[in-house]
C-alpha positions as CSV (number, residue, x, y, z in Angstrom):
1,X,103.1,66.6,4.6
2,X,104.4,69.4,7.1
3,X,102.4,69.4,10.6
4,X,102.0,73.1,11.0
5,X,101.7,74.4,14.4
6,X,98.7,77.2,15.4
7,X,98.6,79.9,18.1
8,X,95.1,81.5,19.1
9,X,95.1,85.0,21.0
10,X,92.1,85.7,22.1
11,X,90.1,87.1,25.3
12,X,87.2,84.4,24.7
13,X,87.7,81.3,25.7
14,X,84.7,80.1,23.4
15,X,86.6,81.3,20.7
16,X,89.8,79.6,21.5
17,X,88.1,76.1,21.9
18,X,86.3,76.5,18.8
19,X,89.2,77.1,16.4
20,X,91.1,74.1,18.2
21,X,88.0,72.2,17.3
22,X,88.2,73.5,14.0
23,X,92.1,72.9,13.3
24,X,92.1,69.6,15.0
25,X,88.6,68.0,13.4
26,X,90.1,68.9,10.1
27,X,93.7,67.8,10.5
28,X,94.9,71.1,10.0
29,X,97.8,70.7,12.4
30,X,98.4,71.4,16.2
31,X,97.3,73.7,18.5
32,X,100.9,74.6,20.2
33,X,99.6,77.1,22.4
34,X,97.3,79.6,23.4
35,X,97.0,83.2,24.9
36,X,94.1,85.6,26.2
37,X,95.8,88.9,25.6
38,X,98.1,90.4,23.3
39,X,100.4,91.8,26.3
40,X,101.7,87.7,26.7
41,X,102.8,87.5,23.3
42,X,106.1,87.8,22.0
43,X,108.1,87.0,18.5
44,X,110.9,84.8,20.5
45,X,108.0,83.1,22.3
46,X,106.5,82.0,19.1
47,X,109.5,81.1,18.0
48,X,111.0,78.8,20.7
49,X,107.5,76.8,19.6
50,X,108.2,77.1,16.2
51,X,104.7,78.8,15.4
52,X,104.0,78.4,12.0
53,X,100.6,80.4,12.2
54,X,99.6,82.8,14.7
55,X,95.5,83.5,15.0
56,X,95.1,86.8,17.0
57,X,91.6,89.0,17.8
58,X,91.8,92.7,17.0
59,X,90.3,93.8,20.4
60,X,91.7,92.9,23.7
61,X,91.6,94.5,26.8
62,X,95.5,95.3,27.6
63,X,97.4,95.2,24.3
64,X,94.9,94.6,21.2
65,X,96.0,92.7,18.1
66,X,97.1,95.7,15.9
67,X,99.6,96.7,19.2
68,X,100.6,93.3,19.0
69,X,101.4,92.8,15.7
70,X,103.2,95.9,15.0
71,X,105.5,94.5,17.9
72,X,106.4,91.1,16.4
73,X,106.0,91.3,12.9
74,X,109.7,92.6,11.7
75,X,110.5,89.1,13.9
76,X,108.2,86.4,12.9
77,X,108.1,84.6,9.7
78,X,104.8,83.0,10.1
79,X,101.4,83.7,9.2
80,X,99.2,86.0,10.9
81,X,95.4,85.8,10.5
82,X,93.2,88.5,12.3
83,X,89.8,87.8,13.7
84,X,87.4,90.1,14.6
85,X,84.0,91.6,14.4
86,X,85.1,94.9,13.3
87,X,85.1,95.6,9.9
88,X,86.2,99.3,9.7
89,X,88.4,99.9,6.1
90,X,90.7,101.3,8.5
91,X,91.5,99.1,10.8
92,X,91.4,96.2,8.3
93,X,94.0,98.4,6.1
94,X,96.3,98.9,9.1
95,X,96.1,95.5,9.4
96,X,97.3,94.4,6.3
97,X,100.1,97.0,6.2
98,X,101.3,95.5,8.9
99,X,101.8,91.7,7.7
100,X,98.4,90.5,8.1
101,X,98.3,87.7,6.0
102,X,93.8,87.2,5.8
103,X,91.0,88.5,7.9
104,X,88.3,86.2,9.5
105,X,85.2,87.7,11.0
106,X,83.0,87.1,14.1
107,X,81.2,84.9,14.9
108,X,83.4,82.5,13.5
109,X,81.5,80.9,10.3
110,X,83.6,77.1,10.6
111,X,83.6,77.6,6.5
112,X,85.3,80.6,6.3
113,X,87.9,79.7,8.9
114,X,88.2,75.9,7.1
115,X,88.8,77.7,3.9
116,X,91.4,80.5,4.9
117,X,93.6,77.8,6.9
118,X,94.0,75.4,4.3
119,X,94.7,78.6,2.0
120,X,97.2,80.0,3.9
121,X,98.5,75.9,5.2
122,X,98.9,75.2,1.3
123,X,101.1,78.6,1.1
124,X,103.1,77.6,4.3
125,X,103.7,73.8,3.2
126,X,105.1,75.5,-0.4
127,X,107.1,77.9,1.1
128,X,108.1,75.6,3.8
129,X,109.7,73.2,1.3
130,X,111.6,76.0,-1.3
131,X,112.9,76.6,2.2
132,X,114.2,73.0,2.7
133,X,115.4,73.0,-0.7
134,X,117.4,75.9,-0.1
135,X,118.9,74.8,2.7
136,X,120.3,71.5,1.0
137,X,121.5,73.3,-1.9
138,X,123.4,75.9,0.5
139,X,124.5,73.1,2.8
140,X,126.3,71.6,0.0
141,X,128.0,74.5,-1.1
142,X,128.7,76.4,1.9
143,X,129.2,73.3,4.3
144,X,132.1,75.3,6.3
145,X,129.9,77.9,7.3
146,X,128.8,75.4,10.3
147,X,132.0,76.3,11.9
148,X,131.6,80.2,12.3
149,X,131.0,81.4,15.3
150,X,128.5,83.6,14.2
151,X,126.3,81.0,14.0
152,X,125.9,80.9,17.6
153,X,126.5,84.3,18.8
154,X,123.1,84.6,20.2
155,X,123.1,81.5,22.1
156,X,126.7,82.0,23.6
157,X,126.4,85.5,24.0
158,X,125.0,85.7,27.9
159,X,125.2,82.6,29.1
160,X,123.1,83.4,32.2
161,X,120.1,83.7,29.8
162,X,120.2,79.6,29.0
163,X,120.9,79.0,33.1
164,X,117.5,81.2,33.5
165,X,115.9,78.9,30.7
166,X,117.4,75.8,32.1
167,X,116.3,76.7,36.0
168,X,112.7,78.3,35.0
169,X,112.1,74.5,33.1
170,X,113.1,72.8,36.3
171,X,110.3,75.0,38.1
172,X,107.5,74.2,35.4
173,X,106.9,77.1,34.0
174,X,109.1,77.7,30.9
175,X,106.1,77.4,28.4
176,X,104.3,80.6,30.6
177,X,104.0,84.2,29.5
178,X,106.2,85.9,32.0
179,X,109.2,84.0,30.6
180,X,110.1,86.6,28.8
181,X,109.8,89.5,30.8
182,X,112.0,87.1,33.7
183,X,114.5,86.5,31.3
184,X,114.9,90.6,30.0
185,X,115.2,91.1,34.2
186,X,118.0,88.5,34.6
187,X,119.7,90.6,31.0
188,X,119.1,93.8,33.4
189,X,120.7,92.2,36.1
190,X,123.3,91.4,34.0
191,X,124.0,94.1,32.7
192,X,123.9,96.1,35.8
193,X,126.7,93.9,37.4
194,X,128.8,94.6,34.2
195,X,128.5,98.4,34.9
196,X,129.3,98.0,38.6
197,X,126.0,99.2,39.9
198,X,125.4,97.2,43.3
199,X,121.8,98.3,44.2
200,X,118.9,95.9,43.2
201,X,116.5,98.1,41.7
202,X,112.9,98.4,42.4
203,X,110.3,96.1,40.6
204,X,108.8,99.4,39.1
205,X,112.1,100.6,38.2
206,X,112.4,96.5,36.5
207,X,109.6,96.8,34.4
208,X,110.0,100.0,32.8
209,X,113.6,99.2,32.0
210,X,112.3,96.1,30.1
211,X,109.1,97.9,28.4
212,X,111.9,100.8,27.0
213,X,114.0,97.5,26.3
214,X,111.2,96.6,24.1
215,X,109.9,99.7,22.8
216,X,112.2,102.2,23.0
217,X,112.5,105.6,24.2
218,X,109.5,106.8,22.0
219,X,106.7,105.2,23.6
220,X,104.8,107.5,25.8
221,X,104.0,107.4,29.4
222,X,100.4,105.9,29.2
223,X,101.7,103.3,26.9
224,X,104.8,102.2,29.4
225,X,102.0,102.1,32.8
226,X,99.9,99.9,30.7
227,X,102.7,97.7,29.8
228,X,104.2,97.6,32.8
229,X,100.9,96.2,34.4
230,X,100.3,93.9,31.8
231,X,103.7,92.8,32.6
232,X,103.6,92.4,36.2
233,X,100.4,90.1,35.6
234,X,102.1,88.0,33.5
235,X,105.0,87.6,35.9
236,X,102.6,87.1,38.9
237,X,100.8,84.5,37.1
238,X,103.8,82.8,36.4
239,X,105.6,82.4,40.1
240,X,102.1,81.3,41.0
241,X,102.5,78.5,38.6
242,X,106.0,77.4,39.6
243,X,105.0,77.6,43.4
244,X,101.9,75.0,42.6
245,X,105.1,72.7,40.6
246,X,107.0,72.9,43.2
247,X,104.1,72.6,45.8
248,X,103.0,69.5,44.0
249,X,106.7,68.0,44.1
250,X,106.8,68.7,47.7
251,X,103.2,66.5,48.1
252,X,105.0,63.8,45.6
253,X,108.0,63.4,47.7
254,X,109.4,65.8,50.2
255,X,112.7,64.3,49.7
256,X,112.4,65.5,46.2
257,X,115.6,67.4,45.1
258,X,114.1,70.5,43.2
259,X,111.6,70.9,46.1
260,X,114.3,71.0,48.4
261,X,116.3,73.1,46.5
262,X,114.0,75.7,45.1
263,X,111.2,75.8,47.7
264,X,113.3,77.5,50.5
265,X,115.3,79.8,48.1
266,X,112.4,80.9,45.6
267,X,109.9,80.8,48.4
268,X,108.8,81.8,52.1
269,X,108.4,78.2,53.6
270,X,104.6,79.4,54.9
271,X,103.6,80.1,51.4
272,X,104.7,76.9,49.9
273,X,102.8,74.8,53.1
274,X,99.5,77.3,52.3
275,X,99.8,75.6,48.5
276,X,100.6,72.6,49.4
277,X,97.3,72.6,51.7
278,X,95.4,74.2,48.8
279,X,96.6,71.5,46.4
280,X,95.3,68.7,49.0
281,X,92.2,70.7,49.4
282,X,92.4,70.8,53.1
283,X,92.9,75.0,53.7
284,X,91.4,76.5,56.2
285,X,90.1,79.6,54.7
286,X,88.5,78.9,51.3
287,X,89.1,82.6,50.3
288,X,92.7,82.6,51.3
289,X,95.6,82.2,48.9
290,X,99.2,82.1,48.9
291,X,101.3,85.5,48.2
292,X,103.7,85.6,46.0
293,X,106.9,87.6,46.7
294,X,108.4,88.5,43.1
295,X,111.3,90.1,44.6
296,X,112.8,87.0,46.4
297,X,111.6,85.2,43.6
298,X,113.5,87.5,41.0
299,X,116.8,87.7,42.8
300,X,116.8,84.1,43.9
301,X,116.7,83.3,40.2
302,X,119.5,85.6,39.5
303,X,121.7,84.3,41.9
304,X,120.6,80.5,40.7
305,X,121.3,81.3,37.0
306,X,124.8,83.5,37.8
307,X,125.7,79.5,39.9
């Protein structure tokens, strides 16, 4: 039998842990990851985990689960199941319209959510192996097809997006929700260098390139500011994450080659000491915390990735 793989979106942490319970208690599959928002979801996210069913709430505070699923639905090929207390034809139509696959309702009744995962599990694991089958059969007949470039356009075609990749899993952080938008900001920088434009832009300037990126030129202006700070959180919560790794490297073993490395150029010295003193629990100011400068942190990561 085929170990699925879930992903739970929602704002309630209560929620979260009680579907995990759920999926895990009844050997449903695994729990591969988790979000709190809409905004930190992404189709190429899901699939570098190889989600096979994504479980997202309809009502979030920055990007609710219809937003998101209109986003990432012409991109994933999993399930998506919607949960939520409202029960408006409306919203439930749109939801279906848009790939939907079944509709749970809060509070979560543990029978109802038992009954629609092994439902829509039994239609993955079917699927899953005409898939497999396929695959054989067309492996047999069109074995030379291996050897066309094609086949790895995407992955050859800027190699300064698998440096990023490689560099952000050396700092801890490559399963985080910013990925994404750090990756699109090294493609920006990229791109920039191609056309011979010298100025680093500003960080506002970044993130509504990468939200137009996304959405295109249609989206309106309320849309972009509410992405764009959705965004920046994500980001933000990110470096903070790779300055506690590389903080907790530092308290490992100073000698330590990524600490060395990446803690003076990703990082003001004083604010990986201030989390190194957090992490030990011996800060002076209980309230105080350690800024993070994206900026340094964005272009040192350029300049890592271009080596």
């Amino acid at each position: 039998m085929i170990a699925l793989k879930f992903f739970i979106v929602d704002d309630s942490t209560t929620i979260r842990a009680m579907l995990s319970n759920i999926i895990e208690e009844e050997d449903l599959g695994t729990v591969a990851g988790e979000a709190e928002d809409g905004s930190e979801i992404y189709a190429d996210i899901l699939a570098e985990q190889e989600i096979d069913i994504l479980m997202i709430d309809l009502l979030m505070p920055n990007r609710d689960g219809i937003e998101t699923i209109r986003e990432i639905a012409p991109f994933f090929h999993g399930k998506i199941i919607m949960i939520s207390q409202v029960e408006t034809k409306d919203m439930i139509g749109e939801a279906y319209s848009l790939g939907v696959d079944h509709y749970i309702t809060k509070p979560i009744n543990r029978l109802e959510v038992v009954n629609i995962l092994k439902k829509v599990s039994h239609q993955l694991q079917l699927e899953k192996s005409l898939i497999d089958i396929q695959k054989s059969l067309s492996h047999l007949t069109n074995h030379t097809q291996k050897r066309n470039p094609e086949i790895h356009f995407q992955s050859t075609q800027n190699p300064i997006i698998q440096s990023g990749k490689n560099i952000l899993c050396e700092l801890g952080i490559i399963g985080e929700s910013g990925i994404k938008d750090l990756l699109d900001i090294l493609a920006i920088f990229s791109q920039l260098e191609k056309d011979g434009v010298r100025e680093t832009p500003s960080l506002k300037d970044l993130y509504e390139k990468i939200i137009k990126k996304r959405f295109g030129p249609s989206i309106s202006p309320q849309e972009v500011r509410k992405e764009m700070k959705a965004g920046e959180q994500r980001i933000r919560r990110t470096i903070h994450q790779a300055l506690e790794h590389i903080a907790s490297l530092g308290l490992t073993d100073y000698t330590n080659p990524k600490f060395e490395n990446y803690s003076s150029s990703f990082f003001d010295y004083t604010q990986v000491r201030m989390k190194m003193l957090e992490l030990e629990g011996k800060a002076q100011d209980e309230n105080s915390h350690s800024r993070i400068n994206i900026k340094k942190f964005i272009q040192a990561l350029y300049w890592e990735a271009k080596g």
